[in-house]
N, CA and C atoms as a LAMMPS dump frame, in Angstrom:
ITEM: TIMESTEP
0
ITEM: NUMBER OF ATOMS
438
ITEM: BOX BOUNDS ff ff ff
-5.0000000000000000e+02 5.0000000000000000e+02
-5.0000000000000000e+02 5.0000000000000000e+02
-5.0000000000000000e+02 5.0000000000000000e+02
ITEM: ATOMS id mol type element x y z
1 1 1 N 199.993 474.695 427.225
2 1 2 C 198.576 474.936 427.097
3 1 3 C 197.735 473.699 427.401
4 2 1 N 198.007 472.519 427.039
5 2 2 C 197.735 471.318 427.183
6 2 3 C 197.011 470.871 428.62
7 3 1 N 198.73 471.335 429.567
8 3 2 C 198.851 471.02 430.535
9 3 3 C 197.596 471.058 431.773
10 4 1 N 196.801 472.145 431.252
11 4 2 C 196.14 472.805 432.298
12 4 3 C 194.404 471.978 432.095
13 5 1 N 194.322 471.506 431.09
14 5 2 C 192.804 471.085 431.269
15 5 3 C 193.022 469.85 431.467
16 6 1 N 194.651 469.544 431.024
17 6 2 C 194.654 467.285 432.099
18 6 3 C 194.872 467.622 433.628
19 7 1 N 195.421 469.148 434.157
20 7 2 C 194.794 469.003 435.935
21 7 3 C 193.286 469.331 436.049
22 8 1 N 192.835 470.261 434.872
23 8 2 C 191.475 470.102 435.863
24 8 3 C 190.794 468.506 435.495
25 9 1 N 190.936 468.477 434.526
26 9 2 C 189.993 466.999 434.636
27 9 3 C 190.545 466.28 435.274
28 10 1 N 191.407 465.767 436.332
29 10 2 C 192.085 465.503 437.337
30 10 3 C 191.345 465.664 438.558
31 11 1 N 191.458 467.124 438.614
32 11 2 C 190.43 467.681 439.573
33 11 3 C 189.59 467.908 440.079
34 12 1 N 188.911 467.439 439.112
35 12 2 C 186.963 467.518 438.595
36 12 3 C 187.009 465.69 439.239
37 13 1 N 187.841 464.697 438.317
38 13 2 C 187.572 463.623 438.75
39 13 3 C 187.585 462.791 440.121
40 14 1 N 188.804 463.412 440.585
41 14 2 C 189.158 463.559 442.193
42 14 3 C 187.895 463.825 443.275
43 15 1 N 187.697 465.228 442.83
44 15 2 C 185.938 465.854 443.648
45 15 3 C 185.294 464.762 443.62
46 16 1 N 185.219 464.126 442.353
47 16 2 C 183.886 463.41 442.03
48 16 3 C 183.923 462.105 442.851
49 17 1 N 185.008 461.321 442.707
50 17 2 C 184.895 460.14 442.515
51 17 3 C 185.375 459.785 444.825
52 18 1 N 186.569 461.04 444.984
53 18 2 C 186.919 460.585 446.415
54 18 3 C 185.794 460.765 447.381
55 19 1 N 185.17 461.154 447.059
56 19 2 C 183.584 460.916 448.4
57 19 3 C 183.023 459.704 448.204
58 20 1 N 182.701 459.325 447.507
59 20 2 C 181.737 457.972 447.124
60 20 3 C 182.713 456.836 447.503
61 21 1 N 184.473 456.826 447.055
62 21 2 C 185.378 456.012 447.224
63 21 3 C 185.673 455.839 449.358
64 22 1 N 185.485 457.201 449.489
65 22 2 C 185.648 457.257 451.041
66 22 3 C 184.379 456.315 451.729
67 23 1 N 183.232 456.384 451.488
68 23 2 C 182.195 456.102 452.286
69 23 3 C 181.852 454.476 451.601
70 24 1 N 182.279 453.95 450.473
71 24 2 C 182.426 452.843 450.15
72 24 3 C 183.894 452.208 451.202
73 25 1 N 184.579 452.716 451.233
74 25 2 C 186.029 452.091 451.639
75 25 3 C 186.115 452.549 453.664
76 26 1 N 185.127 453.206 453.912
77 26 2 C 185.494 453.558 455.449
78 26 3 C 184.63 452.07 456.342
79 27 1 N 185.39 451.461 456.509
80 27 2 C 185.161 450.152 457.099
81 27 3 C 185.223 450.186 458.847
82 28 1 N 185.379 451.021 459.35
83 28 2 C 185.377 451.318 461.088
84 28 3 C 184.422 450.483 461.688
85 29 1 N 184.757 449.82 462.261
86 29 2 C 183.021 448.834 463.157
87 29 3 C 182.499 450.108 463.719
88 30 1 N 181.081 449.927 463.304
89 30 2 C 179.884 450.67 464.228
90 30 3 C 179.341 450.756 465.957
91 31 1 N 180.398 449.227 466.136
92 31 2 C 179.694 448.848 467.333
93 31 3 C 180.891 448.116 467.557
94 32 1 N 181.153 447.906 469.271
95 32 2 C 181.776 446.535 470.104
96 32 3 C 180.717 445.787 470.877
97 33 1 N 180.867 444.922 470.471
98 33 2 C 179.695 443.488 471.03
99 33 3 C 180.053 442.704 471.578
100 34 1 N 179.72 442.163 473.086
101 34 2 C 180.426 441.004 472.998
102 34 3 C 178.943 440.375 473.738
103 35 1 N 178.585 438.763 473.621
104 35 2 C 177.281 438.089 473.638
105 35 3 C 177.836 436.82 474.859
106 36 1 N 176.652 436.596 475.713
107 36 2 C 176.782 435.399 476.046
108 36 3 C 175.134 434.934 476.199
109 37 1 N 175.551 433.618 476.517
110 37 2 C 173.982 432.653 476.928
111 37 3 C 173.865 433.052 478.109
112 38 1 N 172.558 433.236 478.724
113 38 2 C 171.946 432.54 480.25
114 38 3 C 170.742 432.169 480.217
115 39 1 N 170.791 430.868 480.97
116 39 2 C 171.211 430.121 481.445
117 39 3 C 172.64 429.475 480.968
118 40 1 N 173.788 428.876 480.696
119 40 2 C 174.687 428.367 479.77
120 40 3 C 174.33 427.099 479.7
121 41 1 N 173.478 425.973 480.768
122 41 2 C 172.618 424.934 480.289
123 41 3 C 171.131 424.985 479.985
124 42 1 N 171.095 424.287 479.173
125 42 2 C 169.251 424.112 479.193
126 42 3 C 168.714 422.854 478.649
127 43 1 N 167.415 422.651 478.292
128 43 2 C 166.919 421.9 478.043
129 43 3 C 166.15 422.394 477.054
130 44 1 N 165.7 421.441 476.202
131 44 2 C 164.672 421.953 474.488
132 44 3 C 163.502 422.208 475.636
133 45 1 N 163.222 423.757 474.904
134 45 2 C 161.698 423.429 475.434
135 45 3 C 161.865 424.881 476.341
136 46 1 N 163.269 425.113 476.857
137 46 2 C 163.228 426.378 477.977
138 46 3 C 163.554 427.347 477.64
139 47 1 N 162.931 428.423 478.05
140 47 2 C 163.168 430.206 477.59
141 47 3 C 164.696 430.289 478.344
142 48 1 N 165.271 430.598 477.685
143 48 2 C 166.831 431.353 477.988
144 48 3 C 166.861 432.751 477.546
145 49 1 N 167.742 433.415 477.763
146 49 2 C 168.636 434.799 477.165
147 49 3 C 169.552 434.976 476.615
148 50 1 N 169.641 435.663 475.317
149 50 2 C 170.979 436.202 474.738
150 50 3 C 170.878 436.971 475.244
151 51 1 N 172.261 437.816 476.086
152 51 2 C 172.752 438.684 476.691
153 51 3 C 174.195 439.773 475.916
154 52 1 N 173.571 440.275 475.189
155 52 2 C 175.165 441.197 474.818
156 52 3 C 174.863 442.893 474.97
157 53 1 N 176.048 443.194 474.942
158 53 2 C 176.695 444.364 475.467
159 53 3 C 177.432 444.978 474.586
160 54 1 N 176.858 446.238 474.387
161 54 2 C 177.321 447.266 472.806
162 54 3 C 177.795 448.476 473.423
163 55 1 N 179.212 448.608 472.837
164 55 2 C 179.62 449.713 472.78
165 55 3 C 179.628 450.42 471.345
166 56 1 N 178.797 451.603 471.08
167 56 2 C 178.61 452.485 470.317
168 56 3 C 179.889 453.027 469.297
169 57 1 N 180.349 452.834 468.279
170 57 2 C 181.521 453.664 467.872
171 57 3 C 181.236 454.894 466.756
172 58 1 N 179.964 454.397 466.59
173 58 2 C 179.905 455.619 465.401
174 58 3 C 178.511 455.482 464.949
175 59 1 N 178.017 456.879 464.803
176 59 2 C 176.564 457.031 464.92
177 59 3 C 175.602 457.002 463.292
178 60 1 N 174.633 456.529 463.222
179 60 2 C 173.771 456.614 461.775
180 60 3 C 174.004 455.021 461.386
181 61 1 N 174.486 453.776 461.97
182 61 2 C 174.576 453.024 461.313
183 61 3 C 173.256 451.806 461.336
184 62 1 N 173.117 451.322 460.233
185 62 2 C 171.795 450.794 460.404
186 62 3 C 172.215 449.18 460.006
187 63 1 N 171.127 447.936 459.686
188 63 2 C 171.865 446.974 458.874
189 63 3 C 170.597 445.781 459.855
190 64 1 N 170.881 444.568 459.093
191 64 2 C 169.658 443.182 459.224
192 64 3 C 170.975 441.86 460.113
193 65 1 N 169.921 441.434 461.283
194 65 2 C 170.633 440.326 462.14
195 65 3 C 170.175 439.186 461.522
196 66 1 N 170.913 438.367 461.06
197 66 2 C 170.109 436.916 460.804
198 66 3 C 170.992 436.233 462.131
199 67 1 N 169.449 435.159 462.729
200 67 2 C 170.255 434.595 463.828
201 67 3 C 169.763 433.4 463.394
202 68 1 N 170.664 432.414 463.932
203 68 2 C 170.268 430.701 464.518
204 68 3 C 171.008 430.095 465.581
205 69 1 N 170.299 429.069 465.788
206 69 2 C 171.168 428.527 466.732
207 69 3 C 171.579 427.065 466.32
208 70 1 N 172.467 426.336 466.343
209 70 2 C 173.479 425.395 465.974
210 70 3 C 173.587 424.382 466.809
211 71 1 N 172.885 423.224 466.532
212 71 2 C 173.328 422.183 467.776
213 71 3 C 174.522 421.494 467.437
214 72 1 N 174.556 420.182 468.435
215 72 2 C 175.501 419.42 468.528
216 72 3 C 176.075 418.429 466.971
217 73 1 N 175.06 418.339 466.443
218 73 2 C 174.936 417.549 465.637
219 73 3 C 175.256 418.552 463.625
220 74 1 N 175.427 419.729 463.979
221 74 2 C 175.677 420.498 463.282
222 74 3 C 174.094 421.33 462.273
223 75 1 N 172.74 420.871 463.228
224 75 2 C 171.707 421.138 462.808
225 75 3 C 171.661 422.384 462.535
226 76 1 N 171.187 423.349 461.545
227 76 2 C 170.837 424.887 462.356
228 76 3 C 169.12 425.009 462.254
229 77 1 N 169.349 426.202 463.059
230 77 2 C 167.935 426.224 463.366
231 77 3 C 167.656 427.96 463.119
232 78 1 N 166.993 428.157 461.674
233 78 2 C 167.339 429.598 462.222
234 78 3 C 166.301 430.251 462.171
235 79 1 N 166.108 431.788 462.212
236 79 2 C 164.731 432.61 463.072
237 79 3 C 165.11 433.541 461.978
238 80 1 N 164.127 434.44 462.125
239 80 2 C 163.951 435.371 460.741
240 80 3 C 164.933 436.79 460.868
241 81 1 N 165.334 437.343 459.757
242 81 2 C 165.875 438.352 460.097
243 81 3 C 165.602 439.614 461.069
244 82 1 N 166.218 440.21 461.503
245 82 2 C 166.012 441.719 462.375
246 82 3 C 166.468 442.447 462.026
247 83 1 N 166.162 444.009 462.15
248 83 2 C 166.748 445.245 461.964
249 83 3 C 167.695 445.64 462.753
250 84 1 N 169.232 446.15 462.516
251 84 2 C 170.013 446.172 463.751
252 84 3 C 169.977 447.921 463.613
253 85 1 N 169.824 448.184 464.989
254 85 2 C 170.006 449.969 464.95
255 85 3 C 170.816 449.857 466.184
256 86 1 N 171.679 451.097 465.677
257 86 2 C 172.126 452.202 467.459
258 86 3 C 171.235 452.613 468.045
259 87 1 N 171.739 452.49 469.297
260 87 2 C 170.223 453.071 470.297
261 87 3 C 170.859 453.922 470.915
262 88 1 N 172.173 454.124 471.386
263 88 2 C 173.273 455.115 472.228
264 88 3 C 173.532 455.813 471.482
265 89 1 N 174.094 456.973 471.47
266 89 2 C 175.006 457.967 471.243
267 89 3 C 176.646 457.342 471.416
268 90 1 N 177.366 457.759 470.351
269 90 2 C 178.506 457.345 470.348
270 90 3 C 179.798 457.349 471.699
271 91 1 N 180.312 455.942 472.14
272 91 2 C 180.877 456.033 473.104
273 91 3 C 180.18 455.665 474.667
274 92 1 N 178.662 455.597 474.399
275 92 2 C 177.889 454.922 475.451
276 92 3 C 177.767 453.505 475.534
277 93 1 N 177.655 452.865 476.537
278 93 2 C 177.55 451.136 476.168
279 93 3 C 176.239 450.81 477.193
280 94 1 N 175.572 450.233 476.489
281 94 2 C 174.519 449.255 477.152
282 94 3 C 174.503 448.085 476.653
283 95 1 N 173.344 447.333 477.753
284 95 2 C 173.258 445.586 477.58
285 95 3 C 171.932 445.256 477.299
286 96 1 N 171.747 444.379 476.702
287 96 2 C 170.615 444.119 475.826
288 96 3 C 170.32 442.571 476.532
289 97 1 N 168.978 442.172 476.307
290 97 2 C 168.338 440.898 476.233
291 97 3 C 167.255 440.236 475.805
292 98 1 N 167.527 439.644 475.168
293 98 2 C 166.194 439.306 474.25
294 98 3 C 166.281 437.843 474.858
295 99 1 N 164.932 437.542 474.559
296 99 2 C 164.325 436.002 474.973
297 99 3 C 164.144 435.063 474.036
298 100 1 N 164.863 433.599 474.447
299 100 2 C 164.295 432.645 473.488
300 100 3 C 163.394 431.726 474.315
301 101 1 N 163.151 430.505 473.034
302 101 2 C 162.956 429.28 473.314
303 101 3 C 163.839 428.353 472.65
304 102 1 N 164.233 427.61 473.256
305 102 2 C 165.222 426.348 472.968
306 102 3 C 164.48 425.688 472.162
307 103 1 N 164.785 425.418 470.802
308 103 2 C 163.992 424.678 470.15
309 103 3 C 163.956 422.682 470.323
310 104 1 N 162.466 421.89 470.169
311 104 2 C 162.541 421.014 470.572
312 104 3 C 163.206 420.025 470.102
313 105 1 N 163.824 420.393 468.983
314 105 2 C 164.537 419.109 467.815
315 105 3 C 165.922 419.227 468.361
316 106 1 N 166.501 420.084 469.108
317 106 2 C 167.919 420.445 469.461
318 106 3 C 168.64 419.034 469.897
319 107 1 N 169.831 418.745 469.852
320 107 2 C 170.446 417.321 470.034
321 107 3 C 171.417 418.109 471.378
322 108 1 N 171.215 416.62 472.288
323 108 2 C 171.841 417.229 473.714
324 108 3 C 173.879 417.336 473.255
325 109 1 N 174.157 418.496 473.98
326 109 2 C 175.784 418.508 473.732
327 109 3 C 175.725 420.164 473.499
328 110 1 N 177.012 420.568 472.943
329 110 2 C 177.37 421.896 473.039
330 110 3 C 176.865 422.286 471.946
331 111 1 N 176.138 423.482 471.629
332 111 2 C 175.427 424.207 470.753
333 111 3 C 175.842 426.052 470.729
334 112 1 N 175.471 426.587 469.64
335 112 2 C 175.875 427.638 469.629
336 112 3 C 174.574 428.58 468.907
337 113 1 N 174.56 430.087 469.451
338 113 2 C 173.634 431.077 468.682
339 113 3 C 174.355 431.944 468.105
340 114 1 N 174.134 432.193 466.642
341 114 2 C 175.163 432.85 466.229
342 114 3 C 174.297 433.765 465.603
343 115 1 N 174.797 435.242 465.276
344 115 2 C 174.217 436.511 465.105
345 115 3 C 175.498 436.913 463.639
346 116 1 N 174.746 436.766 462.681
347 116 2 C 175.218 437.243 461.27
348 116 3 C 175.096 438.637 460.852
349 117 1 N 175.896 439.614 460.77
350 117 2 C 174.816 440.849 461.074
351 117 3 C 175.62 441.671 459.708
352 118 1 N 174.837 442.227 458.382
353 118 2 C 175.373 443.477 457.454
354 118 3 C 174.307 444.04 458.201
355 119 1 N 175.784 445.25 458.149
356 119 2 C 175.836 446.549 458.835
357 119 3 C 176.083 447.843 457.376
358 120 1 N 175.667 448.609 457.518
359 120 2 C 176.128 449.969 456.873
360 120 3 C 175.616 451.103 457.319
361 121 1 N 176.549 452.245 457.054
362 121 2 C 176.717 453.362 457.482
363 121 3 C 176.368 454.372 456.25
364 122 1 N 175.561 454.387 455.657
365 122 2 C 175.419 454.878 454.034
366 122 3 C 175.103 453.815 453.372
367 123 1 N 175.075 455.216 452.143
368 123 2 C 173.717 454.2 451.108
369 123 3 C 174.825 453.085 450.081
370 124 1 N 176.025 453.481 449.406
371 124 2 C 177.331 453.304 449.061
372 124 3 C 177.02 451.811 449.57
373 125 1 N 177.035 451.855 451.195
374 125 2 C 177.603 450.536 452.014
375 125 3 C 176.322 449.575 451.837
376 126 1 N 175.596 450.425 451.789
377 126 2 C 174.05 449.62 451.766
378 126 3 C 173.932 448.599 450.775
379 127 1 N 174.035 449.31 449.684
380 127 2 C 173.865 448.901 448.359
381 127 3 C 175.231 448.081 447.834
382 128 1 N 176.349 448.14 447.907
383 128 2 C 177.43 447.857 447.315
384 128 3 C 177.697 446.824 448.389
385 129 1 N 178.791 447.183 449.156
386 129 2 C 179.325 446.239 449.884
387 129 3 C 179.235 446.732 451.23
388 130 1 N 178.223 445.743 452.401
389 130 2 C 177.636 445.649 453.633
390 130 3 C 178.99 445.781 454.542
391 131 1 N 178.866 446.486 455.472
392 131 2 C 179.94 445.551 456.808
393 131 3 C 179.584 444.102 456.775
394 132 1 N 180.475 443.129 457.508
395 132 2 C 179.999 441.717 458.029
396 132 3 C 180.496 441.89 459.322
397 133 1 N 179.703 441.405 460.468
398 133 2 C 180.13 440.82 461.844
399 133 3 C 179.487 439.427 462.156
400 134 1 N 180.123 438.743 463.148
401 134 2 C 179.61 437.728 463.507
402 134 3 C 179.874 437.594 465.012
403 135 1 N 178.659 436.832 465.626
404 135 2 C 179.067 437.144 467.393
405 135 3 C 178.019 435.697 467.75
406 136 1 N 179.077 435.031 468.445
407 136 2 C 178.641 434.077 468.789
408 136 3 C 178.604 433.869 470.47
409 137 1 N 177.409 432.806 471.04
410 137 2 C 177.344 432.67 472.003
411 137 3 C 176.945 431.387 472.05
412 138 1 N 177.933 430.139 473.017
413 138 2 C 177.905 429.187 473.413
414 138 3 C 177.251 429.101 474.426
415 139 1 N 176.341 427.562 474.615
416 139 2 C 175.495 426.663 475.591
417 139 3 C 175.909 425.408 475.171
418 140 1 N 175.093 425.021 476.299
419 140 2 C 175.353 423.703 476.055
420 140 3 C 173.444 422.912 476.527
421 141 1 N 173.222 422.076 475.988
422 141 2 C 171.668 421.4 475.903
423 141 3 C 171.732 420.213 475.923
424 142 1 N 170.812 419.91 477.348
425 142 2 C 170.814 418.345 478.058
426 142 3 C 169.756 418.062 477.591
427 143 1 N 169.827 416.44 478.023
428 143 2 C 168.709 415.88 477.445
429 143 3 C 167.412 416.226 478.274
430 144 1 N 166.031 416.383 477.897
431 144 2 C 165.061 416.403 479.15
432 144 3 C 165.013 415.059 480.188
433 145 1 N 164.67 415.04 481.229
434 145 2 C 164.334 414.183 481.772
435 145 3 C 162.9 413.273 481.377
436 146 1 N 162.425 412.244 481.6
437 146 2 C 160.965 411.403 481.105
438 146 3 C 159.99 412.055 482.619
């Protein structure tokens, strides 16, 4: 007699608890990214491009870019957050470009822009625990001329 109300509350708890456990624990990247610089040299002071290229893996996912860019000297330099959205339908890939400016304090030598990005796919992910990605793109920054 016992037996039968420790499966349903089993059962009841199972319903309850494996949806919320699924969409907390489904970790799939949203996206394939891969980023580069152009120009790959520059100088403080010149508009360049981040250039990356997204392949779509799964649709509804939303989430904030923090970017900077990193000189030689281990400075960072960073710019305010962004909203990251899908813009494709799953399985489509496009290329993106956004514009900078090389900032003027930058120290000449190899430097990097790096893109910090929580991601989630639900509210679970939103609130609890974010995706993390990181996507970096190397330059390198000469000195100006006088």
């Amino acid at each position: 007699m016992m037996k039968r109300p420790l499966l349903l509350s089993f059962l009841f708890g199972a319903a309850v608890f494996s949806w919320p456990a699924y969409q907390l624990l489904n970790r799939s990247p949203a996206v394939e990214t891969t980023i580069h610089w152009e120009p790959e040299t520059v100088v403080p002071g010149q508009r360049s491009e981040a250039v990356w290229t997204v392949k779509v893996l799964r649709p509804g996912c939303r989430g904030l870019v923090y970017r900077k860019m990193i000189d030689s000297q281990g400075r960072i330099f960073a710019f305010s957050a962004v909203e990251a959205v899908i813009h494709g339908k799953v399985g489509t890939t496009d290329t993106y470009r956004s514009d900078w400016v090389i900032p003027a304090g930058m120290s000449p030598g190899p430097a990097t822009f790096r893109r910090d990005t929580e991601r989630w796919c639900n509210v679970l992910q939103h609130w609890l625990w974010p995706m993390q990605e990181v996507h970096k793109a190397h330059f390198t920054v000469v000195a100006t001329t006088p």
